[in-house]
SEZATOR-751141 format. One record per residue: x, y, z of N, C-alpha, C in turn. Coordinates in Angstrom, 3 decimals, decimal comma, always signed. Atoms other than C-alpha are relative to their C-alpha. Example, Ala and Ser with C-alpha at 12.3 -4.5 7.8 and 13.67 -1.06 7.14 Angstrom:
! residues 2
{mikol {+0,890; -1,190; +0,000}; {+12,300; -4,500; +7,800}; {+0,900; +1,200; +0,000}}
{mikol {-0,820; -1,190; -0,060}; {+13,670; -1,060; +7,140}; {-0,770; +1,090; +0,730}}
***
This chain:
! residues 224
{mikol {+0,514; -1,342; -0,259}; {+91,391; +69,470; +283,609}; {+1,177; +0,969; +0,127}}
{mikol {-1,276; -1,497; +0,056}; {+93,729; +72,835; +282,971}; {-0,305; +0,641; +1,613}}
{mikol {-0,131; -0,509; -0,906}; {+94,904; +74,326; +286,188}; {+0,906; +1,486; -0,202}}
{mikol {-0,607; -1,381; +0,223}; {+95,826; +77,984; +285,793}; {+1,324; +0,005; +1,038}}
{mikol {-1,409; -0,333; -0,626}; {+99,704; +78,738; +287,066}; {+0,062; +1,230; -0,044}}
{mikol {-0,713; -1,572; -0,434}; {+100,626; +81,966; +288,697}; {+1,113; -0,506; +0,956}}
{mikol {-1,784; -0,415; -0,362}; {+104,210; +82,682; +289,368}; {-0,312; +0,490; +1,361}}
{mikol {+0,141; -1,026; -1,269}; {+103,303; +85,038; +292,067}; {-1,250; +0,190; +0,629}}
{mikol {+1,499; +0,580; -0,510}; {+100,378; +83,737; +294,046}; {-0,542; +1,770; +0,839}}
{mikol {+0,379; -1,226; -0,810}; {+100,463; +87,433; +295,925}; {-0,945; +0,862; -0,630}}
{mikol {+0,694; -0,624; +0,754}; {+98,987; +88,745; +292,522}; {-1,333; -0,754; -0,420}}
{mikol {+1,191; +1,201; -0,010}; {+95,917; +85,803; +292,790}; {-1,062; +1,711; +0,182}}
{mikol {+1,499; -1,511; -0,463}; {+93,388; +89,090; +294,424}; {+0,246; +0,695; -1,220}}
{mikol {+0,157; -0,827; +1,278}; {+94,467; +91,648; +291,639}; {-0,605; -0,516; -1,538}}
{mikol {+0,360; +0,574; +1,178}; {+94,080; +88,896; +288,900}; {-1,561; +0,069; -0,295}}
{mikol {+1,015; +0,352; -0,194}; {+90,716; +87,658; +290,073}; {-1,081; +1,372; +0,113}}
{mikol {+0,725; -1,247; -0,297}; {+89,576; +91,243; +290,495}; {+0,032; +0,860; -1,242}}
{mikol {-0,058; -0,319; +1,073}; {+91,074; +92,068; +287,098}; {-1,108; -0,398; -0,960}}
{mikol {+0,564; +0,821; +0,702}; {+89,065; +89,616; +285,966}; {-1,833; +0,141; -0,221}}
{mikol {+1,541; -0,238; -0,376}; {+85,577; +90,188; +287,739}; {-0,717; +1,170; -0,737}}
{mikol {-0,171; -1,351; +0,529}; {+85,891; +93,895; +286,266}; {-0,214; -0,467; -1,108}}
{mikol {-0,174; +0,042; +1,482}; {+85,882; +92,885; +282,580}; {-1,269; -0,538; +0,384}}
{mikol {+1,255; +0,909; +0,111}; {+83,080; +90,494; +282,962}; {-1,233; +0,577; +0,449}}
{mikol {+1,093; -1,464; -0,618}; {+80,967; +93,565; +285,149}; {-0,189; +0,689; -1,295}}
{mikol {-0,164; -1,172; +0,596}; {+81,483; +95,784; +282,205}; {-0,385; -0,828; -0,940}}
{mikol {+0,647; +0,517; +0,805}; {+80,960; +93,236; +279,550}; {-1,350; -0,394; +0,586}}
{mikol {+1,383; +0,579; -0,537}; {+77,911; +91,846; +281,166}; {-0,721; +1,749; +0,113}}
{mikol {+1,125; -1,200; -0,174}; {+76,510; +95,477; +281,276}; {-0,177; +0,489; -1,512}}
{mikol {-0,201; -0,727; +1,483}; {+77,352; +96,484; +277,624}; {-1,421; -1,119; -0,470}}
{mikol {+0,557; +0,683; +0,715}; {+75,530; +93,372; +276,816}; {-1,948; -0,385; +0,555}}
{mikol {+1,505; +0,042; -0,571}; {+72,070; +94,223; +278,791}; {-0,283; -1,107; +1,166}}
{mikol {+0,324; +0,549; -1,195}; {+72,949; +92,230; +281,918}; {+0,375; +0,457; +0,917}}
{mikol {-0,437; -0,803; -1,867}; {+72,623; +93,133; +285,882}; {+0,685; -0,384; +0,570}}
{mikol {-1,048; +0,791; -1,263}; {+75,476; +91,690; +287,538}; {+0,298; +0,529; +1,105}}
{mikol {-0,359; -0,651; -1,212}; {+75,932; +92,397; +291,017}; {+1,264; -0,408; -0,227}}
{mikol {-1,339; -0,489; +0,077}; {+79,647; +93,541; +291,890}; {+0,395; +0,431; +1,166}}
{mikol {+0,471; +1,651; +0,349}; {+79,794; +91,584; +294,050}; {-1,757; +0,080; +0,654}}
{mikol {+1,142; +0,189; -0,391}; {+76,299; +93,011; +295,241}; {-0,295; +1,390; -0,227}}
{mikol {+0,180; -1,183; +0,736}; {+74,436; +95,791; +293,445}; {-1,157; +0,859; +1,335}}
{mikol {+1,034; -0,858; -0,255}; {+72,177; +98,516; +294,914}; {-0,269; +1,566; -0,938}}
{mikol {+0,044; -1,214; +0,067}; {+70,235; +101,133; +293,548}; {-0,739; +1,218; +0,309}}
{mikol {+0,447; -0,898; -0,580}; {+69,368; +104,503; +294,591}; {-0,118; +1,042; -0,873}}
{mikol {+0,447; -0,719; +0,412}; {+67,291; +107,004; +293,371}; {-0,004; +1,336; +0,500}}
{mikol {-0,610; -1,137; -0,920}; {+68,732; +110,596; +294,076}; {-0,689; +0,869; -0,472}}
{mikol {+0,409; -1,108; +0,416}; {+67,279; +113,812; +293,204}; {+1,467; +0,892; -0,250}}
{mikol {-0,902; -0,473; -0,366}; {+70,446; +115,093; +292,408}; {+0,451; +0,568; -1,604}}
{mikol {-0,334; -0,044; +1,681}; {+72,596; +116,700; +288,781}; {+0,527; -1,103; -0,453}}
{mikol {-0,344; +0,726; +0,351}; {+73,224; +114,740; +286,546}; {+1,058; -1,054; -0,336}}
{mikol {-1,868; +1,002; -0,053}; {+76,534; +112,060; +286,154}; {+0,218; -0,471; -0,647}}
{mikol {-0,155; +0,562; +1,127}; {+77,778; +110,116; +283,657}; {-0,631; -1,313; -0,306}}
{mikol {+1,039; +0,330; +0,703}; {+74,871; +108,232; +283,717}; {-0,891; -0,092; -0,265}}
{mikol {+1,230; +0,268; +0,435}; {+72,700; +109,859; +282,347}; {+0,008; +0,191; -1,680}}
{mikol {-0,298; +0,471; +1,721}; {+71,727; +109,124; +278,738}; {-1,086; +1,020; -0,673}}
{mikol {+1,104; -0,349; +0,178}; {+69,059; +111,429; +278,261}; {+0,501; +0,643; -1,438}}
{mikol {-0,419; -0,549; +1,611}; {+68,541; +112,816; +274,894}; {+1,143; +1,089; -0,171}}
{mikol {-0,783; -1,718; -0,551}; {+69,848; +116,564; +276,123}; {+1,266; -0,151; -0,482}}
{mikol {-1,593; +0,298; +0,086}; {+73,261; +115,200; +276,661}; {+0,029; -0,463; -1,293}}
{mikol {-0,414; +0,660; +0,887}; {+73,666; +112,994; +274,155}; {-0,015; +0,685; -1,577}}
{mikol {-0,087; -1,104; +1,073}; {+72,686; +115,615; +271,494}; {+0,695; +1,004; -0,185}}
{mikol {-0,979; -1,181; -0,396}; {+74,751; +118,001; +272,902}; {+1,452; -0,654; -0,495}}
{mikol {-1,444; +1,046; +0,001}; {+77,782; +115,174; +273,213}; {+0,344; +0,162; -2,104}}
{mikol {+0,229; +0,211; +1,528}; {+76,644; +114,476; +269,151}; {+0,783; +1,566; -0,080}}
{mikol {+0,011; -1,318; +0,627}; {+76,748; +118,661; +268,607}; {+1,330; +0,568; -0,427}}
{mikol {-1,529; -0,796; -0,351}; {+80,341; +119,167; +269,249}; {+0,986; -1,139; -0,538}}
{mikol {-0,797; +1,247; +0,650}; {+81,623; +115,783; +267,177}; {+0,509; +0,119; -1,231}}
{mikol {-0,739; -0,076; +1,361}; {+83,393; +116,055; +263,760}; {-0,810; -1,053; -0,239}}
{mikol {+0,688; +0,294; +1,114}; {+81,231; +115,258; +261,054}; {-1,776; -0,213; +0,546}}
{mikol {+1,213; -0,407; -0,339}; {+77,916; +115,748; +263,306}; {-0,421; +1,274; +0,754}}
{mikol {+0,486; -1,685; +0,001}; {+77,988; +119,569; +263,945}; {-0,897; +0,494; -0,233}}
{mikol {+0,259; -0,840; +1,098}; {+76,333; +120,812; +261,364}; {-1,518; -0,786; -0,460}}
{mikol {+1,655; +0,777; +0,234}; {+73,117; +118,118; +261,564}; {-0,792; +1,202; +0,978}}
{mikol {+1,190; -0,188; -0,972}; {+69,726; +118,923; +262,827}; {-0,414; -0,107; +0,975}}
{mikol {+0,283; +0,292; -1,075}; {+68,916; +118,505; +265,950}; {-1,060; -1,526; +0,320}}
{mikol {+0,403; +0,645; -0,094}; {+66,445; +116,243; +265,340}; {+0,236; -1,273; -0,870}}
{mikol {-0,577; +0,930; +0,726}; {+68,657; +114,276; +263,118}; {+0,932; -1,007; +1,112}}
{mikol {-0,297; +0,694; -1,779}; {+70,880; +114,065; +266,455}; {-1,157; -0,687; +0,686}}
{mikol {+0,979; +0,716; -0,403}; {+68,170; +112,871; +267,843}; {-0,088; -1,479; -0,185}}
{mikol {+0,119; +1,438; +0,375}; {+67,450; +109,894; +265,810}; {+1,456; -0,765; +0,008}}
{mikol {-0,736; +0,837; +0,068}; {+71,023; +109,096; +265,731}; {+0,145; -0,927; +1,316}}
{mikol {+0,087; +0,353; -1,594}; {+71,440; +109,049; +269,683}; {-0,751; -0,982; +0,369}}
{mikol {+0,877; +1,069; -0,432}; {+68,171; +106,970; +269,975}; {+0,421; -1,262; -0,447}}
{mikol {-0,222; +1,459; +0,796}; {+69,617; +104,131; +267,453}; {+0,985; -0,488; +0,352}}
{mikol {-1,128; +0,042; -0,669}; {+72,946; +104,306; +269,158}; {-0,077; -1,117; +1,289}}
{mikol {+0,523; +0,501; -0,724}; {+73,696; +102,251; +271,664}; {+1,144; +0,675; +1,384}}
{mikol {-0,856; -0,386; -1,244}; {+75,482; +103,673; +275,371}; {+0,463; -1,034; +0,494}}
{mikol {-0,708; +0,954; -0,274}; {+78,466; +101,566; +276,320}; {+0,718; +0,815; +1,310}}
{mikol {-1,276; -0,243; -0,907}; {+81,181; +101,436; +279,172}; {+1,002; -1,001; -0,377}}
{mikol {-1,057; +0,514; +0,850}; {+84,667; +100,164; +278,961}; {+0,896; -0,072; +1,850}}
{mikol {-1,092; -0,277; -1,086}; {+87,337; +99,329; +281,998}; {+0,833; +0,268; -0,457}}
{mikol {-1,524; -0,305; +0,039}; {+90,589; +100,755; +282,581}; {+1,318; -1,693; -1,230}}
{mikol {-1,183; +1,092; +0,872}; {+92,772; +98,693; +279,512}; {-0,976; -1,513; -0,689}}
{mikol {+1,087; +0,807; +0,770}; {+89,620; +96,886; +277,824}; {+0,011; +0,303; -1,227}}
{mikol {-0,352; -0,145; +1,275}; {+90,121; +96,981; +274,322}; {-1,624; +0,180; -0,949}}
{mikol {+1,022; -0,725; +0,756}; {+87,121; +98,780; +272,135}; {-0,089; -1,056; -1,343}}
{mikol {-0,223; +0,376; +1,524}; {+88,386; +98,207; +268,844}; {+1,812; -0,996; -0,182}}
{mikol {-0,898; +0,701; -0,042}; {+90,914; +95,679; +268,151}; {+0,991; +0,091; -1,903}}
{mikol {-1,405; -0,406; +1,242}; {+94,008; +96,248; +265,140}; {-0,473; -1,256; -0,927}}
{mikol {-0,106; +1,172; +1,102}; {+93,456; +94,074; +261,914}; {-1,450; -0,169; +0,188}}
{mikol {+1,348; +0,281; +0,589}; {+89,547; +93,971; +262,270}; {-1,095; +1,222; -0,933}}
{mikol {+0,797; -0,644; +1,074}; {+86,699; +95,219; +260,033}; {-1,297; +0,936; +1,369}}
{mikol {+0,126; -0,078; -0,516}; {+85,204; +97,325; +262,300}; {-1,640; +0,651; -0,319}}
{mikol {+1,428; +0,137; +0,616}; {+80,995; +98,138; +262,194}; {-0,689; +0,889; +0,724}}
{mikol {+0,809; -1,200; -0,383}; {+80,341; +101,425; +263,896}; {+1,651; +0,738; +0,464}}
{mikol {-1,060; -0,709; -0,894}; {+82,266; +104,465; +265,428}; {-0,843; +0,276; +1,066}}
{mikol {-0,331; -0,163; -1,447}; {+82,974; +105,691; +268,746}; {-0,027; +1,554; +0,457}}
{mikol {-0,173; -1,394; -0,125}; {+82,169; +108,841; +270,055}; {-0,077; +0,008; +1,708}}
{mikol {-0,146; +0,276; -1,262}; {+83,616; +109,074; +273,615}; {-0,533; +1,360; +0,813}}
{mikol {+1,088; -1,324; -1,112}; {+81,046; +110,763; +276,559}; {+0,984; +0,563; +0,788}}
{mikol {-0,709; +0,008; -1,088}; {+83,450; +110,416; +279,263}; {+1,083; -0,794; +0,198}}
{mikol {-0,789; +1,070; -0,482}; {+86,908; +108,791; +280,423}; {+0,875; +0,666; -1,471}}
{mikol {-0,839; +0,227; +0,828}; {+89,487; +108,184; +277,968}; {+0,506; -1,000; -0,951}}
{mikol {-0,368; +1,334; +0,867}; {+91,034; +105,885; +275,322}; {+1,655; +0,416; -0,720}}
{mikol {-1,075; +0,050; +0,893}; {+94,333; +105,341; +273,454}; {-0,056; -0,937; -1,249}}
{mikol {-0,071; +0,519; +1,217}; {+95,296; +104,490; +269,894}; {+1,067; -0,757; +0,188}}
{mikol {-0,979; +0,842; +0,490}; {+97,847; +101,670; +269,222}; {+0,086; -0,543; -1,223}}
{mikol {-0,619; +0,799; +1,773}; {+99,863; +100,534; +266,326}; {+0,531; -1,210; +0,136}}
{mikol {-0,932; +0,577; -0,122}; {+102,018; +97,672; +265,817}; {+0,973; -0,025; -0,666}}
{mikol {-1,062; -0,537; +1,230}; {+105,581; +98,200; +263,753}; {+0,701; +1,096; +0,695}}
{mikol {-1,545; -0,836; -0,895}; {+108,567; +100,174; +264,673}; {-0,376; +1,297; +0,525}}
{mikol {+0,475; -1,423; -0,752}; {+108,693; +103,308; +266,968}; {+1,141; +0,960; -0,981}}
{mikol {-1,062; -0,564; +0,842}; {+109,866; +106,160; +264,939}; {-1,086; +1,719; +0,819}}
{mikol {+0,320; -0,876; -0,842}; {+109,089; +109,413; +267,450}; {-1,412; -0,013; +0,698}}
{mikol {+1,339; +0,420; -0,677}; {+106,054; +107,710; +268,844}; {+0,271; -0,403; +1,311}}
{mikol {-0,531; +0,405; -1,126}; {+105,644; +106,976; +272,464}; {-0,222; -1,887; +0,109}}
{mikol {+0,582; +1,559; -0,192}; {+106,168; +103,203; +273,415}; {-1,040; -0,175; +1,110}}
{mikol {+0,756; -0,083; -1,065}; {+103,120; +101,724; +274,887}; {-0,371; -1,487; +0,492}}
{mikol {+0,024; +1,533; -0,288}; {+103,970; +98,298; +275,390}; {+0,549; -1,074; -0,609}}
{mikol {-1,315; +1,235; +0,518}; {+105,950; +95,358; +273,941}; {-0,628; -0,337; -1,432}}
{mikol {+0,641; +0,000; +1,211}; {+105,742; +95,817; +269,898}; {-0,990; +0,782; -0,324}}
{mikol {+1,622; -1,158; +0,435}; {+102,711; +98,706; +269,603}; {+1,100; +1,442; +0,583}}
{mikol {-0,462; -1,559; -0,225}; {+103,393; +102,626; +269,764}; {-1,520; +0,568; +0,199}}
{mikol {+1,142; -0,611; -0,295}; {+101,105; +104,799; +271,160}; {-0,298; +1,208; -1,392}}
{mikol {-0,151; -1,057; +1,146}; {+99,807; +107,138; +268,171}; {-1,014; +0,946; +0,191}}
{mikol {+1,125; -1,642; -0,289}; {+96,680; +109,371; +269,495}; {-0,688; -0,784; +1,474}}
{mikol {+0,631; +0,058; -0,958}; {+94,614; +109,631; +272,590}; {-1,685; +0,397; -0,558}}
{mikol {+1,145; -0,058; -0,020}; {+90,779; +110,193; +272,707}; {-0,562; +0,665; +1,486}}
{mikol {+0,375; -0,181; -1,127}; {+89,241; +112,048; +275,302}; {-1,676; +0,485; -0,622}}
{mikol {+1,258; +0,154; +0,704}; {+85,466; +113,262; +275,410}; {-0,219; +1,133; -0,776}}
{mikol {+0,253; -0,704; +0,804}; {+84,090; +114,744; +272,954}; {+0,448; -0,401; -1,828}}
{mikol {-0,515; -0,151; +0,917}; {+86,132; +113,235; +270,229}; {-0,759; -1,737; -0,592}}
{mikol {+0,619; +1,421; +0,591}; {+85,194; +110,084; +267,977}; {+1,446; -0,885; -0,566}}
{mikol {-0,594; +0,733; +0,918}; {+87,165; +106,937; +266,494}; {-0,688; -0,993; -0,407}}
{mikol {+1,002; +0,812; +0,437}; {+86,629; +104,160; +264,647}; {-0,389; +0,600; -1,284}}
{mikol {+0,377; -1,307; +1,136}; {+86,099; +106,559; +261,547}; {+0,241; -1,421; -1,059}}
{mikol {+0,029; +0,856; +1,018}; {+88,019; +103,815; +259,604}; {-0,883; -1,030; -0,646}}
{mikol {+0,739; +0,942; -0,071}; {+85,105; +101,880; +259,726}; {-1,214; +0,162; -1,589}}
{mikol {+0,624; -0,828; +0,903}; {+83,452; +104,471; +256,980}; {+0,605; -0,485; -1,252}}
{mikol {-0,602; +0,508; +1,044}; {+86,034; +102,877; +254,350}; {-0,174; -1,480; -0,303}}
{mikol {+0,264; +1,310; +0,351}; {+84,727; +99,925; +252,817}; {+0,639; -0,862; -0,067}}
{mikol {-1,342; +0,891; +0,177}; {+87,036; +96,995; +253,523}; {+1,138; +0,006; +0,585}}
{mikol {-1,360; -0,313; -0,985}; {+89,794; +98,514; +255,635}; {-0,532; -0,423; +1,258}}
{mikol {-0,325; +0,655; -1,674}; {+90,722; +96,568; +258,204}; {+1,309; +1,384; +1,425}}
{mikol {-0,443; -1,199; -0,891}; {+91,583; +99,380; +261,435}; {+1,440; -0,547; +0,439}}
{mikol {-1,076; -0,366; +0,289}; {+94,875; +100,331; +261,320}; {+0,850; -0,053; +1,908}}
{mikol {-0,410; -0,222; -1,074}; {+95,109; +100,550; +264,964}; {-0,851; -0,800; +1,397}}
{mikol {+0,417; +1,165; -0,754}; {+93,828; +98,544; +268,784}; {-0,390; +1,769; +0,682}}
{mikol {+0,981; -1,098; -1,172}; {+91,529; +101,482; +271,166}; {+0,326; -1,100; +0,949}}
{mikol {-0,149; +0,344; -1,593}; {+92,355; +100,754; +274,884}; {-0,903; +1,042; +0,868}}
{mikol {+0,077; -1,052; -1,302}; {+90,634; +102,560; +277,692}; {+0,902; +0,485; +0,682}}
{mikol {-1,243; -0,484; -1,120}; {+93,068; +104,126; +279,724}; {-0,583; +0,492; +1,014}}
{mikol {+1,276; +0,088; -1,394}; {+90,212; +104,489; +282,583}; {-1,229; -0,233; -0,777}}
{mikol {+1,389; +0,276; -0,137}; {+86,925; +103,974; +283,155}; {-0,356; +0,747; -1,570}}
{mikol {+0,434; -0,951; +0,702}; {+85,396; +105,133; +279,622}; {-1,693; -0,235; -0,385}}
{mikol {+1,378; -0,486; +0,357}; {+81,729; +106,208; +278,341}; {+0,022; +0,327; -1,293}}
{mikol {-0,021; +0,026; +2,023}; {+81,084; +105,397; +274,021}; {-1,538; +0,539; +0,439}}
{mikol {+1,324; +0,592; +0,922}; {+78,075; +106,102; +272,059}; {+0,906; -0,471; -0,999}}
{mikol {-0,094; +0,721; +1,230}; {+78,320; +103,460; +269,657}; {-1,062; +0,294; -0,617}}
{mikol {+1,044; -0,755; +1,181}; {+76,927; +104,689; +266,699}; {+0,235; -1,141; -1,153}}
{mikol {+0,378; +1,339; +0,670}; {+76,068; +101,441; +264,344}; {+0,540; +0,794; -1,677}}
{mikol {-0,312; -0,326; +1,829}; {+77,691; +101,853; +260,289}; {-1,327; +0,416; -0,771}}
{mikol {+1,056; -0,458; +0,802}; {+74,289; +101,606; +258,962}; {-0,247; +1,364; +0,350}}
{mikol {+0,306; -1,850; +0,084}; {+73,466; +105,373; +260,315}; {+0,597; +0,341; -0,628}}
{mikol {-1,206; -0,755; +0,470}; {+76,511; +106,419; +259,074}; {-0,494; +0,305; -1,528}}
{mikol {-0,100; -0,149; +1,811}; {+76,265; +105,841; +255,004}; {-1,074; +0,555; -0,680}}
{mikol {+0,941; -0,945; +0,553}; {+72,735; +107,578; +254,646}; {+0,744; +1,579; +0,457}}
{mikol {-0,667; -1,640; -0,245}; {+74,801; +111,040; +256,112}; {+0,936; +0,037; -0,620}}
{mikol {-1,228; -0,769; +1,103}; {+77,680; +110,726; +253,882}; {-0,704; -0,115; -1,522}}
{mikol {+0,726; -0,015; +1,851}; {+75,284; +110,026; +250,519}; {-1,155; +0,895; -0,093}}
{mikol {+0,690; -1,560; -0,187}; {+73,265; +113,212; +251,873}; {+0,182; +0,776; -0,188}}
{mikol {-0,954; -1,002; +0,092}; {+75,770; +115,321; +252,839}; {+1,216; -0,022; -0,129}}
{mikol {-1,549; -0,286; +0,980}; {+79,167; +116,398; +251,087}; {+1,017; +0,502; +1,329}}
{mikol {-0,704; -0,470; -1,188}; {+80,207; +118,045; +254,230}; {+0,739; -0,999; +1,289}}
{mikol {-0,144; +1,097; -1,316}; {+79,916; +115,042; +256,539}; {+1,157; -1,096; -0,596}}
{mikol {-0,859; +0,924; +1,018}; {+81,900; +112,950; +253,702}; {+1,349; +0,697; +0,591}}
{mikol {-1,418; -1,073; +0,467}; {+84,709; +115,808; +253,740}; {+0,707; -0,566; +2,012}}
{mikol {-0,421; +0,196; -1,018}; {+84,902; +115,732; +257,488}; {+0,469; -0,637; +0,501}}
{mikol {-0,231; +1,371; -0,174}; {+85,205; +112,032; +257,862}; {+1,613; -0,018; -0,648}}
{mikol {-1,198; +0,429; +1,385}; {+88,025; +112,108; +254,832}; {+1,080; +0,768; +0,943}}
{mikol {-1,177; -0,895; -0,478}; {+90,191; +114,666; +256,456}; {+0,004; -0,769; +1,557}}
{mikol {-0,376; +1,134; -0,780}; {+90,291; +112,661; +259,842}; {+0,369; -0,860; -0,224}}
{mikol {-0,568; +1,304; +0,037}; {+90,652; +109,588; +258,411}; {+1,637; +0,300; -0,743}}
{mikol {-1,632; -0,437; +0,650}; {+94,071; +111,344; +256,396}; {+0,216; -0,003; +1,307}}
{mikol {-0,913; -0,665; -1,013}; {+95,298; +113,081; +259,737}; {+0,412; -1,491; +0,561}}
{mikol {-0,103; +0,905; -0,587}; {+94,808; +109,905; +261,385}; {+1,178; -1,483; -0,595}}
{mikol {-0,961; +1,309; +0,930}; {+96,505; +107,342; +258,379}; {+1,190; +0,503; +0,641}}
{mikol {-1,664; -0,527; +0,000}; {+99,543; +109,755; +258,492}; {+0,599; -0,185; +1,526}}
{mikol {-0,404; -0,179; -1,342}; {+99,704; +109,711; +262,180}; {+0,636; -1,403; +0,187}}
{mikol {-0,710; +1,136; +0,493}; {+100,107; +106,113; +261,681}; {+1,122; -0,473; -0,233}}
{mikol {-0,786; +0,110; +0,624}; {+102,302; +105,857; +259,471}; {+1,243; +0,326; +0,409}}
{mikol {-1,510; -0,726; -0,582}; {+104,803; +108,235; +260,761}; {+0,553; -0,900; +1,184}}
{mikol {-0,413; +0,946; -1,128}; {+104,644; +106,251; +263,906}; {+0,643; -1,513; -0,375}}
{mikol {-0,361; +1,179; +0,738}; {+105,636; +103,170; +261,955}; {+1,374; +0,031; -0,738}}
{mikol {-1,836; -0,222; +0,914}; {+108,689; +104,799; +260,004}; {-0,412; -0,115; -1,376}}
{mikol {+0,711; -0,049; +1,664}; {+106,282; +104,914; +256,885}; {+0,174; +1,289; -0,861}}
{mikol {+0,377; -0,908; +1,047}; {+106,615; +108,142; +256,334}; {-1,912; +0,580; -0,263}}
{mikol {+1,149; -0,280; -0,098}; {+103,171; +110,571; +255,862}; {-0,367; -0,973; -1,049}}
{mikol {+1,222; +0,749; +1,136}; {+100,223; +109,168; +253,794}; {+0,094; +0,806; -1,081}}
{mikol {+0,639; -0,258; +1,414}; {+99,930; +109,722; +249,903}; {-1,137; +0,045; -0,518}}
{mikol {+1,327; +0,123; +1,333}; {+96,735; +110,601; +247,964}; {-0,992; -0,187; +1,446}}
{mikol {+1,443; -0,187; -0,805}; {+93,209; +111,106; +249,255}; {-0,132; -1,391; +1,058}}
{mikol {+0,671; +1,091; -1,188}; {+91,116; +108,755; +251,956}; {-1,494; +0,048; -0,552}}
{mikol {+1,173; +0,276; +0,213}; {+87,888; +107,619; +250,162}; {-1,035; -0,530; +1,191}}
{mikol {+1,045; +0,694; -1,373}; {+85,206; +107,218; +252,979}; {-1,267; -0,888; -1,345}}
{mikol {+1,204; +0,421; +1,346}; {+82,586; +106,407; +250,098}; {+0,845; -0,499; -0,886}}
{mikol {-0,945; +0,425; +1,184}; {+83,485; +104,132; +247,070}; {-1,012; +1,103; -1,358}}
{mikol {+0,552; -1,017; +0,687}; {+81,009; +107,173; +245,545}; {-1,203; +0,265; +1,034}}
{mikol {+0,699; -0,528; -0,638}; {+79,449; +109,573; +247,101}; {-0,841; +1,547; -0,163}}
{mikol {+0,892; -0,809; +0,303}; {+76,209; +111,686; +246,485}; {-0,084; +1,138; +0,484}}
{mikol {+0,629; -0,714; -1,277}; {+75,789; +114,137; +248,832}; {-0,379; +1,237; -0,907}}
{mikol {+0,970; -1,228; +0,883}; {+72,904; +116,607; +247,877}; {-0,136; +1,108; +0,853}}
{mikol {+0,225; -1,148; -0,634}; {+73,836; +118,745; +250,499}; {+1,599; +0,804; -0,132}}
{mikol {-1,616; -0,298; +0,194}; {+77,428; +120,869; +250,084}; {-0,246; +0,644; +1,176}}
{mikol {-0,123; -0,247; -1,657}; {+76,568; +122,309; +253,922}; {-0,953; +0,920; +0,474}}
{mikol {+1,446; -0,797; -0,766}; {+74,473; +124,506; +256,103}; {+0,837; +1,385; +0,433}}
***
């Protein structure tokens, strides 16, 4: 039987508490009640907090997102409902570097960071081998790369506190860019800013030549 070794038995509470925390937060993402270490809840009459999920917000959250502006309201709508509302602890990893990734991220609340791995070239270091290359706060989305068929994400999402996603599932996604031309464009020009940001951080040098989100794309709408 494996017996876990710690160096520094003083850090045993922080570990074990590090630990309990991930497994709270996964166990809630994944539609279970875990007490922590003993739940209660209370029903307040009070404004609202970050959790509430109600359409309102979440349409609102949608309204003010690059490349869902410019929808319907009741297009927001259906996205929000199909979506699913996540949380994240402080240094829980979202999206992980080198995978194929199967929705974006549009953050309610809290924060997140981007990481690379490959040389620092005026990027901040953010840990042994990775550079920090963008932040996320709310309002903003990642995960975009996910819109390019086959690209494996370029970069690892961390929380950097407590954070609040809608995960918004790929399948929504590819009926709004073979709709609309606008939502395509929007996507494309993030996913550039974002390559180059990359890159530079790497010592690559900016990005060359377009960012296909679509390997063809219809869109019968050119905007509103």
């Amino acid at each position: 039987e494996a017996v876990p070794h710690v160096d520094e038995p003083r850090r045993i509470r922080a570990i074990v508490d590090d630990y309990t925390t991930r497994v709270w937060y996964r166990g809630r993402r994944e539609g279970f009640r875990l007490p922590y270490p003993t739940a209660y809840e209370i029903k307040l009459d009070a404004e609202p907090t970050n959790d509430d999920t109600s359409p309102a917000r979440l349409r609102a959250a949608l309204a003010g997102a690059t490349g869902f502006s410019r929808l319907d309201p009741d297009e927001l709508d259906a996205i929000a409902a199909a979506s699913q509302h996540q949380r994240f602890a402080r240094d829980e990893e979202v999206v992980a570097e080198g995978t194929l990734p199967d929705a974006l991220y549009l953050v309610l609340a809290g924060g997140a960071v981007a990481r690379a791995s490959g040389a620092v070239d005026g990027a901040e270091r953010s840990g042994e081998g990775s550079v920090e290359v963008a932040s996320f706060e709310a309002g903003a989305v990642f995960g975009e790369v996910a819109l390019a068929h086959g690209r494996r994400s370029p970069v690892s999402v961390v929380a950097s506190g407590e954070l609040e996603v809608l995960r918004i599932p790929l399948e929504l996604l590819h009926p709004l860019l073979e709709r609309y031309t606008f939502v395509a464009q929007e996507f494309a020009e993030l996913m550039e800013l974002r390559a180059s940001a990359v890159m530079r951080a790497r010592g690559a040098g900016p990005r060359r030549g377009p960012v296909s989100v679509l390997p063809r794309v219809t869109g019968t709408s050119p905007g509103r």
